[in-house]
mmJSON file of the N, C-alpha and C atoms, coordinates in Angstrom:
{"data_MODEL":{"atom_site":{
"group_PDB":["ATOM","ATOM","ATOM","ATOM","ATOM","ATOM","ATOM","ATOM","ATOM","ATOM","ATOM","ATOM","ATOM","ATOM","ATOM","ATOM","ATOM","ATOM","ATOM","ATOM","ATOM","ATOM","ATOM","ATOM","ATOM","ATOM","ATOM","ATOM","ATOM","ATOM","ATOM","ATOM","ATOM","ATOM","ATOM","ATOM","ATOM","ATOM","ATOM","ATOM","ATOM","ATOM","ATOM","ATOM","ATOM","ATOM","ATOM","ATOM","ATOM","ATOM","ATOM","ATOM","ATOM","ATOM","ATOM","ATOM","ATOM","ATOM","ATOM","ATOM","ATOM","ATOM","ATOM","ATOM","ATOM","ATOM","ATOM","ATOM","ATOM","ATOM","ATOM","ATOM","ATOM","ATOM","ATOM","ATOM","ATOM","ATOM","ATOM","ATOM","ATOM","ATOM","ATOM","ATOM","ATOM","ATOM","ATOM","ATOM","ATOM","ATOM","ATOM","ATOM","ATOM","ATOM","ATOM","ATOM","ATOM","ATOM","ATOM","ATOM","ATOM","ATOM","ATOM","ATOM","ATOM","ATOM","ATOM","ATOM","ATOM","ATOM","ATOM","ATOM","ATOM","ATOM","ATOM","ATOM","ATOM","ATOM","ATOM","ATOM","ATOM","ATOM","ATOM","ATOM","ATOM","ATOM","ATOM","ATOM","ATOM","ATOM","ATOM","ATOM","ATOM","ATOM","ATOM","ATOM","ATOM","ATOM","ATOM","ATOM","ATOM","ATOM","ATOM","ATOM","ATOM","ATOM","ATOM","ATOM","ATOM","ATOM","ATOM","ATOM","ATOM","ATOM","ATOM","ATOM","ATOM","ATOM","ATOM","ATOM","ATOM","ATOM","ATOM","ATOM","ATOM","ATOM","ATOM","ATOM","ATOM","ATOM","ATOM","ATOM","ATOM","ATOM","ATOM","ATOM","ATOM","ATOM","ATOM","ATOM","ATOM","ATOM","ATOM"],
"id":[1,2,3,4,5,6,7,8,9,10,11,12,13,14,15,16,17,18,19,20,21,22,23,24,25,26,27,28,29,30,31,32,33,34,35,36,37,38,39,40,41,42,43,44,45,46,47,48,49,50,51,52,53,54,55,56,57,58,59,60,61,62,63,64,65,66,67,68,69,70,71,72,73,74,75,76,77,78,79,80,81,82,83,84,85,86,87,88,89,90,91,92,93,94,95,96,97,98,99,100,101,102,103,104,105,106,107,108,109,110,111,112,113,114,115,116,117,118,119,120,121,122,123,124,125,126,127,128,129,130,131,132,133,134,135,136,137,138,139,140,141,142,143,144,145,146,147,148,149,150,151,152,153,154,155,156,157,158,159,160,161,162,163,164,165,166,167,168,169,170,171,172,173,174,175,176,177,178,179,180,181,182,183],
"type_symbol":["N","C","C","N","C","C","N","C","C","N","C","C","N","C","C","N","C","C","N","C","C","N","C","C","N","C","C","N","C","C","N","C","C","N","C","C","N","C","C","N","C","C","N","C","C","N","C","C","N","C","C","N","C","C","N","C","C","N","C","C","N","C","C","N","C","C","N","C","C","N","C","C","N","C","C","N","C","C","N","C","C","N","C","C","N","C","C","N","C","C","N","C","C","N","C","C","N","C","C","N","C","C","N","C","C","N","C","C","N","C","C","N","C","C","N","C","C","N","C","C","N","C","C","N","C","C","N","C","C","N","C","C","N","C","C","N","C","C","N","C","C","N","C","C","N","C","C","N","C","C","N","C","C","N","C","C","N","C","C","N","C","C","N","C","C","N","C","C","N","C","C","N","C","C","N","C","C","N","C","C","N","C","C"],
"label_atom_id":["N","CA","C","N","CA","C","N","CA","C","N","CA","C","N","CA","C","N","CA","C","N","CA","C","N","CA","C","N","CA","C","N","CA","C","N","CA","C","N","CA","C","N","CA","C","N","CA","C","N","CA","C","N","CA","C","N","CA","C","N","CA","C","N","CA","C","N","CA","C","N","CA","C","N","CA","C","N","CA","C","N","CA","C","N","CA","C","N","CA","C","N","CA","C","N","CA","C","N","CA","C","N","CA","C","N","CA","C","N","CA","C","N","CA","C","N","CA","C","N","CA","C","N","CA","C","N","CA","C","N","CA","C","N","CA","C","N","CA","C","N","CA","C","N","CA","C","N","CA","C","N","CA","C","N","CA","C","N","CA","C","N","CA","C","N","CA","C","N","CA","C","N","CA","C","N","CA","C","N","CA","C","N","CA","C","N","CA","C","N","CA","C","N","CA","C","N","CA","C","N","CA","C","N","CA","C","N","CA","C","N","CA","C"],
"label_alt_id":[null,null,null,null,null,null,null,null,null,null,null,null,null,null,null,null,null,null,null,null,null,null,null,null,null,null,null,null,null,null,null,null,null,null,null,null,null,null,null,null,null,null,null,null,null,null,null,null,null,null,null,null,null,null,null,null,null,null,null,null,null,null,null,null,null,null,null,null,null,null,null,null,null,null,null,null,null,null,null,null,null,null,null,null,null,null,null,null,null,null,null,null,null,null,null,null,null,null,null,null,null,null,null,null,null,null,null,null,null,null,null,null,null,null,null,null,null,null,null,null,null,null,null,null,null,null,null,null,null,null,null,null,null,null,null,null,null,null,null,null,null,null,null,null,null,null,null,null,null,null,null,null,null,null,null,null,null,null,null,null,null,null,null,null,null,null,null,null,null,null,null,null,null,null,null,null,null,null,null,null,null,null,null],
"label_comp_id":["UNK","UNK","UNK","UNK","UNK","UNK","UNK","UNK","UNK","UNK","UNK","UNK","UNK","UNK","UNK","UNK","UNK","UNK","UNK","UNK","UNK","UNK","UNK","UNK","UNK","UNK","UNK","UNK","UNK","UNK","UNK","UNK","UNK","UNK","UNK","UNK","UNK","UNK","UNK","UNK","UNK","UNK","UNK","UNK","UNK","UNK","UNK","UNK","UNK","UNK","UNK","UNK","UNK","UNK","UNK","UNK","UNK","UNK","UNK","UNK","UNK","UNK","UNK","UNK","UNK","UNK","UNK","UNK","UNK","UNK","UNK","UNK","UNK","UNK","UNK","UNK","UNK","UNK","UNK","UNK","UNK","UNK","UNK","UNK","UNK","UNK","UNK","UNK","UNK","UNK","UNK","UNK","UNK","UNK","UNK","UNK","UNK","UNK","UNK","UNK","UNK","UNK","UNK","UNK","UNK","UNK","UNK","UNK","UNK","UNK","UNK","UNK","UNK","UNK","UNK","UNK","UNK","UNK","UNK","UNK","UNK","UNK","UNK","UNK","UNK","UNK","UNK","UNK","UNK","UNK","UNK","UNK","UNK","UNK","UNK","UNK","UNK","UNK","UNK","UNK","UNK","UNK","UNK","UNK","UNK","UNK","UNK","UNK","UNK","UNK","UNK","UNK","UNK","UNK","UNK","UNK","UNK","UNK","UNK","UNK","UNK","UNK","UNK","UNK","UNK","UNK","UNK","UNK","UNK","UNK","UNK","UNK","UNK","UNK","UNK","UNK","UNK","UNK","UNK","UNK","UNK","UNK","UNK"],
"label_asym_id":["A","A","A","A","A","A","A","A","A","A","A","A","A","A","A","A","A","A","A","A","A","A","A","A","A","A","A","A","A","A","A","A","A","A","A","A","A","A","A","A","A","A","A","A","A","A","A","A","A","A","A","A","A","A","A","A","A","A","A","A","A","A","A","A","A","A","A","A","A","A","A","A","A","A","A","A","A","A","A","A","A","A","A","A","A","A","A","A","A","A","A","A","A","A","A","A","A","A","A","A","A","A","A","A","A","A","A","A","A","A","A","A","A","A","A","A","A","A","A","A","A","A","A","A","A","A","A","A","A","A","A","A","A","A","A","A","A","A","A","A","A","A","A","A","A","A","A","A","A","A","A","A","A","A","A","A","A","A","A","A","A","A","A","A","A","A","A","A","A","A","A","A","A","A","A","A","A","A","A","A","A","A","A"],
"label_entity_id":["1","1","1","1","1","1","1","1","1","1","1","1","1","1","1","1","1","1","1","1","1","1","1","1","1","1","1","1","1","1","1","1","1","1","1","1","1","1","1","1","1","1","1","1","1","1","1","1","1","1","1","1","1","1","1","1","1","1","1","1","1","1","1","1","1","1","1","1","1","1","1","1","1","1","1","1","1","1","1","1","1","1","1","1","1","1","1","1","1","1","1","1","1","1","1","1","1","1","1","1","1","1","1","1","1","1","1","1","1","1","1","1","1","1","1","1","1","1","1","1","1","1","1","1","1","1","1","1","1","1","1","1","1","1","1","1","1","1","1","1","1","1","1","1","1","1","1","1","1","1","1","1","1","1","1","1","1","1","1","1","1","1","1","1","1","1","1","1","1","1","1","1","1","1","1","1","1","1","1","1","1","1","1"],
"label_seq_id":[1,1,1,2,2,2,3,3,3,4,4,4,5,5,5,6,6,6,7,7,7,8,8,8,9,9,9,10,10,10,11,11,11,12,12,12,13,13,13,14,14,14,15,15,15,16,16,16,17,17,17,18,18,18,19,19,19,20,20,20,21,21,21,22,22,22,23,23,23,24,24,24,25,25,25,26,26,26,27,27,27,28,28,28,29,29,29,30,30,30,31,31,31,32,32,32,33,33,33,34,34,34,35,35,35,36,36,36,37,37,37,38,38,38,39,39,39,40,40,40,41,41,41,42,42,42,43,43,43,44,44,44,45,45,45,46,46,46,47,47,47,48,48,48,49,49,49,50,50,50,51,51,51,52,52,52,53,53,53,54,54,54,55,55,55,56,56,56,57,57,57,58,58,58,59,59,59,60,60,60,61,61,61],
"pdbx_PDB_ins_code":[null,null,null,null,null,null,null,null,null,null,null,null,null,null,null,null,null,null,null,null,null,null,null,null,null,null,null,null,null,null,null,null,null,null,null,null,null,null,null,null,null,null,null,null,null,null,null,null,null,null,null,null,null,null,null,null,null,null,null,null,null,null,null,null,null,null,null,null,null,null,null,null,null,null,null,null,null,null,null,null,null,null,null,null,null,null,null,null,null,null,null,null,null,null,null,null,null,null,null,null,null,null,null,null,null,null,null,null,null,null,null,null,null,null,null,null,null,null,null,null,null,null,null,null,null,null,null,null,null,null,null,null,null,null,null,null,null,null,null,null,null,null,null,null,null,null,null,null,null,null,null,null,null,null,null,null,null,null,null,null,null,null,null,null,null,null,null,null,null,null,null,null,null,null,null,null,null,null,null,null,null,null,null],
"Cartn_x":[-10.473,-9.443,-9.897,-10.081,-10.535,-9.756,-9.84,-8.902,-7.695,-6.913,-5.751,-5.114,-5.339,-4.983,-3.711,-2.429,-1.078,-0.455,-1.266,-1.21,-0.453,-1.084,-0.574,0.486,1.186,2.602,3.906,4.724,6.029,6.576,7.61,8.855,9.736,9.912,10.68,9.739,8.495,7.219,7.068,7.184,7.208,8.102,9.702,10.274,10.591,9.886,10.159,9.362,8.076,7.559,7.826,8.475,9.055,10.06,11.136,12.147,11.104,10.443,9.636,8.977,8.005,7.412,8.529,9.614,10.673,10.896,11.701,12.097,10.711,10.0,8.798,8.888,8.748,8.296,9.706,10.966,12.229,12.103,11.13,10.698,9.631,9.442,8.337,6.953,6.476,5.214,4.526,3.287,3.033,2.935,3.515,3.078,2.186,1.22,-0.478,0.007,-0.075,-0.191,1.746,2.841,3.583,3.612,2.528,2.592,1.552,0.612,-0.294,0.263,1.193,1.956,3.048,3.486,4.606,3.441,2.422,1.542,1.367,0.974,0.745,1.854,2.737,3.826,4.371,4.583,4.546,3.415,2.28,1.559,1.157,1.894,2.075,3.194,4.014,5.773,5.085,5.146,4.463,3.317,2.539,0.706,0.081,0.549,-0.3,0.484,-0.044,0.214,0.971,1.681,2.488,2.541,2.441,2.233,1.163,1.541,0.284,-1.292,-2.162,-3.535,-3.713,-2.641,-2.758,-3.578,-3.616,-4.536,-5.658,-5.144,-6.413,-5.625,-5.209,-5.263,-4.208,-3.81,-2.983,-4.035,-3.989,-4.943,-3.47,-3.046,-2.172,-2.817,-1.85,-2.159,-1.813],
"Cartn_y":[17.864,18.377,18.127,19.188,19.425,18.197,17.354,16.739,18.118,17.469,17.785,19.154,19.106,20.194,19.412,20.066,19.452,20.838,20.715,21.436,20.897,19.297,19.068,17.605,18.344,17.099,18.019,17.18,18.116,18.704,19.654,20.283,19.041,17.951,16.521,15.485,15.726,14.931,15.936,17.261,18.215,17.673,17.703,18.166,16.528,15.74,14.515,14.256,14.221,14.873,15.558,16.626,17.599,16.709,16.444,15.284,14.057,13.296,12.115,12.761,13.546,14.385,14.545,15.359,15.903,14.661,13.66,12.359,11.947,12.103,11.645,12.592,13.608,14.633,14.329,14.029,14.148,12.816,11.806,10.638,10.786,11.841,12.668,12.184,12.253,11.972,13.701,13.833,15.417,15.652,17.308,17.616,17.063,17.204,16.92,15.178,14.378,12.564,12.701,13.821,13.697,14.021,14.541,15.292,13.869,13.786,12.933,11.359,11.112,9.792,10.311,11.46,11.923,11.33,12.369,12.375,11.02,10.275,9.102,8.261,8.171,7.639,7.797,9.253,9.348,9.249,9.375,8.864,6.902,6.421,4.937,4.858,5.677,5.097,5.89,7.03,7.4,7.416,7.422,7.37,8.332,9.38,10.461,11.562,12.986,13.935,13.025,14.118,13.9,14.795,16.435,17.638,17.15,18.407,17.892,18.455,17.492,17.245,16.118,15.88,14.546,14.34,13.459,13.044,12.45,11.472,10.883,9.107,8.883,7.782,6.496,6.768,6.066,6.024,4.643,5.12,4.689,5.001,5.024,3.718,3.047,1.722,1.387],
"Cartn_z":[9.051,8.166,6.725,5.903,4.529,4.002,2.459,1.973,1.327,1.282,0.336,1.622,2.645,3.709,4.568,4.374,4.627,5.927,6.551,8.242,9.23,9.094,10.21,10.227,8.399,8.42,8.864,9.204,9.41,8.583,9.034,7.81,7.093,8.009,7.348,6.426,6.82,5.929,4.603,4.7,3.527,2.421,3.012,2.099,1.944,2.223,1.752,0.465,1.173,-0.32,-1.346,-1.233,-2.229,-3.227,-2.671,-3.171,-3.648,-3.375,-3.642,-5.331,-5.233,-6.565,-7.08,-6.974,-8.128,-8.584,-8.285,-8.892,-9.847,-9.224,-9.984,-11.606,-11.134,-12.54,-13.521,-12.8,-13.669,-14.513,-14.168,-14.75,-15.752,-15.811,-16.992,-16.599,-15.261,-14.836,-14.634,-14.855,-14.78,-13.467,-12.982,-11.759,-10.644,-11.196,-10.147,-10.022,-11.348,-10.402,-9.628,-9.983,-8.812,-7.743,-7.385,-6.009,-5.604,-6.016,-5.472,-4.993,-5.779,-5.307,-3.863,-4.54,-3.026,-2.086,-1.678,-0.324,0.04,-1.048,-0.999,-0.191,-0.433,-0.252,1.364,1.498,2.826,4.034,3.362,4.18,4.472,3.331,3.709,4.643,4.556,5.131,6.726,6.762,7.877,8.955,7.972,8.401,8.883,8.046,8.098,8.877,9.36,9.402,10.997,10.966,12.951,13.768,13.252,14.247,15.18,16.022,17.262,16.681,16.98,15.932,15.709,14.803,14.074,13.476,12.045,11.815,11.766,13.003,13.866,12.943,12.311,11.621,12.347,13.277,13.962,15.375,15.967,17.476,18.528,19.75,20.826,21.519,21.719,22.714,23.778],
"occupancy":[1.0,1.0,1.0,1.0,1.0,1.0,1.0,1.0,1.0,1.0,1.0,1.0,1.0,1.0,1.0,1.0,1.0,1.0,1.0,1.0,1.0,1.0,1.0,1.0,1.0,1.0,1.0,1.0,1.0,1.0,1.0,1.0,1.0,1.0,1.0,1.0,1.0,1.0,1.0,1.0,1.0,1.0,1.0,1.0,1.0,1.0,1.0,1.0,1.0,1.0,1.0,1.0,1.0,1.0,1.0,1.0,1.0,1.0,1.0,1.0,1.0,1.0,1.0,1.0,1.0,1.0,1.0,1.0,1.0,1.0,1.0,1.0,1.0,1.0,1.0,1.0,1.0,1.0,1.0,1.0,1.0,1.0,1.0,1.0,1.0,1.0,1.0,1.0,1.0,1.0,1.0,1.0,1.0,1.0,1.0,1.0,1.0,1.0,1.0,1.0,1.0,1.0,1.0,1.0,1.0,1.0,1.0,1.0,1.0,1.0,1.0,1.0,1.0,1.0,1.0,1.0,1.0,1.0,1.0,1.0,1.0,1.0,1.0,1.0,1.0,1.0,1.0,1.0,1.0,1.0,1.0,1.0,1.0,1.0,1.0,1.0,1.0,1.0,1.0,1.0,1.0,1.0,1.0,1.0,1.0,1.0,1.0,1.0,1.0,1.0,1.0,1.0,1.0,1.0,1.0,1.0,1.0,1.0,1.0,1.0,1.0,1.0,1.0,1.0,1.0,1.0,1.0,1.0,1.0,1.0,1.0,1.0,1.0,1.0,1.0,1.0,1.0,1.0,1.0,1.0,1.0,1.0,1.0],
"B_iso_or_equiv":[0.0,0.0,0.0,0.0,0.0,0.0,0.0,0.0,0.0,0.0,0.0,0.0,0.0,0.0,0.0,0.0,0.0,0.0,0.0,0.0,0.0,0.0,0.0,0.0,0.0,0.0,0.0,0.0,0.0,0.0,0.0,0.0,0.0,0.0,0.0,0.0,0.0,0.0,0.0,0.0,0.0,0.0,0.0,0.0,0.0,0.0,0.0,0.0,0.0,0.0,0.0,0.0,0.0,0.0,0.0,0.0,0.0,0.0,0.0,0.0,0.0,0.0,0.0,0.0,0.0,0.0,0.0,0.0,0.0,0.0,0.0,0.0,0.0,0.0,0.0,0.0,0.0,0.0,0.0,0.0,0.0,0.0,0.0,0.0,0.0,0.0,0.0,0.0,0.0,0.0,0.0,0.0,0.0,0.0,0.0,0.0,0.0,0.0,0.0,0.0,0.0,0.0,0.0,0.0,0.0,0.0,0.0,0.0,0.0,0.0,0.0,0.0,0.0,0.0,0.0,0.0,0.0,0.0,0.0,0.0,0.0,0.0,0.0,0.0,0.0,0.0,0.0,0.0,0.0,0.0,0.0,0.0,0.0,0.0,0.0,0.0,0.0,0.0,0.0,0.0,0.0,0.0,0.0,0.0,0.0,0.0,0.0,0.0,0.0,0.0,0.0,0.0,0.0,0.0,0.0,0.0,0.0,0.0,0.0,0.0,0.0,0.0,0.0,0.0,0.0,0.0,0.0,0.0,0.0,0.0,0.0,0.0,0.0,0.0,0.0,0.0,0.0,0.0,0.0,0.0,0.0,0.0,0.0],
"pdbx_formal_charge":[null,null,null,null,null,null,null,null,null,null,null,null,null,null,null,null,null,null,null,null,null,null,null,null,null,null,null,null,null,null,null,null,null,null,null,null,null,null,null,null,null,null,null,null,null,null,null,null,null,null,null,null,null,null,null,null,null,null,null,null,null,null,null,null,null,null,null,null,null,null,null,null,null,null,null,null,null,null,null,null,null,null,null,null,null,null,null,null,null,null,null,null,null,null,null,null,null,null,null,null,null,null,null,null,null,null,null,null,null,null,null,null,null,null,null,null,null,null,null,null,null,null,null,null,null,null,null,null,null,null,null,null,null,null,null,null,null,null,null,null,null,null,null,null,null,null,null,null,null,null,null,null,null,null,null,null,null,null,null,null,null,null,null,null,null,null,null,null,null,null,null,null,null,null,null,null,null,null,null,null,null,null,null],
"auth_seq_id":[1,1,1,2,2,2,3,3,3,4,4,4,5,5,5,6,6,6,7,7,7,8,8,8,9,9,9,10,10,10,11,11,11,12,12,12,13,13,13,14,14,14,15,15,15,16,16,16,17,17,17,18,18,18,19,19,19,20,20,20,21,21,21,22,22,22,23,23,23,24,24,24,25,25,25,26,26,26,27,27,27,28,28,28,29,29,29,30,30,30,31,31,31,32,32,32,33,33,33,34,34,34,35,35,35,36,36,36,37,37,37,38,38,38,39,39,39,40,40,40,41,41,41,42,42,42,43,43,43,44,44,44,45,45,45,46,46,46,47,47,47,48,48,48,49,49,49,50,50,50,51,51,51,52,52,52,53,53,53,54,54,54,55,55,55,56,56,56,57,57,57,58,58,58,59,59,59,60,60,60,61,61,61],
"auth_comp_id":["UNK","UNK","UNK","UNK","UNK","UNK","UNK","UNK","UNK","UNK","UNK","UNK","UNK","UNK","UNK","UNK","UNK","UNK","UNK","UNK","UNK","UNK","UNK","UNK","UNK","UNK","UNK","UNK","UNK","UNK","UNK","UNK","UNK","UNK","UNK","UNK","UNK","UNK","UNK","UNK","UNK","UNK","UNK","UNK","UNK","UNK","UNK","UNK","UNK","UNK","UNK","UNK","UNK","UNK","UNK","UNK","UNK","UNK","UNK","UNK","UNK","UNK","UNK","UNK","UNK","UNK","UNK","UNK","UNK","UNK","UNK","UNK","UNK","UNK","UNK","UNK","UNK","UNK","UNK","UNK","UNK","UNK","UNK","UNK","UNK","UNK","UNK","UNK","UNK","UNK","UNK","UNK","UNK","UNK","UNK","UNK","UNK","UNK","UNK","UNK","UNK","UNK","UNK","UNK","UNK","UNK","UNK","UNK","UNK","UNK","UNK","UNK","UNK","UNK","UNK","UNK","UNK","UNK","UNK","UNK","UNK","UNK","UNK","UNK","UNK","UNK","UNK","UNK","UNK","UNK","UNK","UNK","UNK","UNK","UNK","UNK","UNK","UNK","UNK","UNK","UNK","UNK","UNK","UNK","UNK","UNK","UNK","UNK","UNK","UNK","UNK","UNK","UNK","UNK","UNK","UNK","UNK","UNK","UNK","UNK","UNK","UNK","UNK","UNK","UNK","UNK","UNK","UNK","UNK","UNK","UNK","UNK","UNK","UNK","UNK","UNK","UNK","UNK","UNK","UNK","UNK","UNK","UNK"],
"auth_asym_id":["A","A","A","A","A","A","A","A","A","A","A","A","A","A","A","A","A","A","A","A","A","A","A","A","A","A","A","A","A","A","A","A","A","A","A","A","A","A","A","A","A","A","A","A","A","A","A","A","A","A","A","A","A","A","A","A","A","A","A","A","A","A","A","A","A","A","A","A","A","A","A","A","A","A","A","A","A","A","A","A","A","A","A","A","A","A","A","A","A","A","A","A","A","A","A","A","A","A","A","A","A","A","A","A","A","A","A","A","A","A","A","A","A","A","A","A","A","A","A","A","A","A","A","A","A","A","A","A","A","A","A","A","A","A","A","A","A","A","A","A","A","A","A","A","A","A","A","A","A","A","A","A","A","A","A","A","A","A","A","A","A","A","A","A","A","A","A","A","A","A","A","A","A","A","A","A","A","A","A","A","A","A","A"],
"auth_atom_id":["N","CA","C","N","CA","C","N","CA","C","N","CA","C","N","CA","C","N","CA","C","N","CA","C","N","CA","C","N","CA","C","N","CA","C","N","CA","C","N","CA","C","N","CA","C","N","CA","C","N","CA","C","N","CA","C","N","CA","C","N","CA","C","N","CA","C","N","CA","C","N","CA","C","N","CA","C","N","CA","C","N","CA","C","N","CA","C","N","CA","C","N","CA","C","N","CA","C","N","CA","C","N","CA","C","N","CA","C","N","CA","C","N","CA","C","N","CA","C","N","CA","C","N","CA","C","N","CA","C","N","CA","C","N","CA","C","N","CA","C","N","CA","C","N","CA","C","N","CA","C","N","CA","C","N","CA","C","N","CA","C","N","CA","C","N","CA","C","N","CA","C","N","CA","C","N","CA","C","N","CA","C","N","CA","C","N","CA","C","N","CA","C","N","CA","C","N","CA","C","N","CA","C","N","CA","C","N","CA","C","N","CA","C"],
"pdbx_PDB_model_num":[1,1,1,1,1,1,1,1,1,1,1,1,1,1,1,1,1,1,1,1,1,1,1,1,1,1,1,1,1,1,1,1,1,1,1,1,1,1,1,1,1,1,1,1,1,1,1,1,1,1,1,1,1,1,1,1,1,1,1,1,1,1,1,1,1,1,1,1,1,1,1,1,1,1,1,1,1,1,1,1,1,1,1,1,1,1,1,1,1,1,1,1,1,1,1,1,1,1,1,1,1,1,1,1,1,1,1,1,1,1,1,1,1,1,1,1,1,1,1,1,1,1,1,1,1,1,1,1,1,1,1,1,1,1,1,1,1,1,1,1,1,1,1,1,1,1,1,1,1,1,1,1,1,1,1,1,1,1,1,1,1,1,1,1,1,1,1,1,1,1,1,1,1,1,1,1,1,1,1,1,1,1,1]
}}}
């Protein structure tokens, strides 16, 4: 999976992000470092993409 390729997060990992960046930008941070902290963010709280694929970044035990 290319970087910056958002395939294989959900519609609830999206728009979490979406909301996560807006707060960000309404804090007068520019677009690009708000989106980059969203991803960021949900991929700490989450760990990465969750559609089926996955990111590979979680291993099953």
């Amino acid at each position: 999976m290319p970087r910056g390729e958002k395939s294989k997060y959900t519609d609830k990992q999206e728009r979490k992000a979406d909301h996560i960046a807006q707060s960000y930008e309404d804090k007068g941070v520019s677009e690009r470092e708000a989106e980059r902290r969203a991803w960021a963010t949900v991929n700490k709280q989450d760990g990465g993409g969750k559609a089926p694929g996955g990111s590979g970044r979680k291993t099953a035990h």
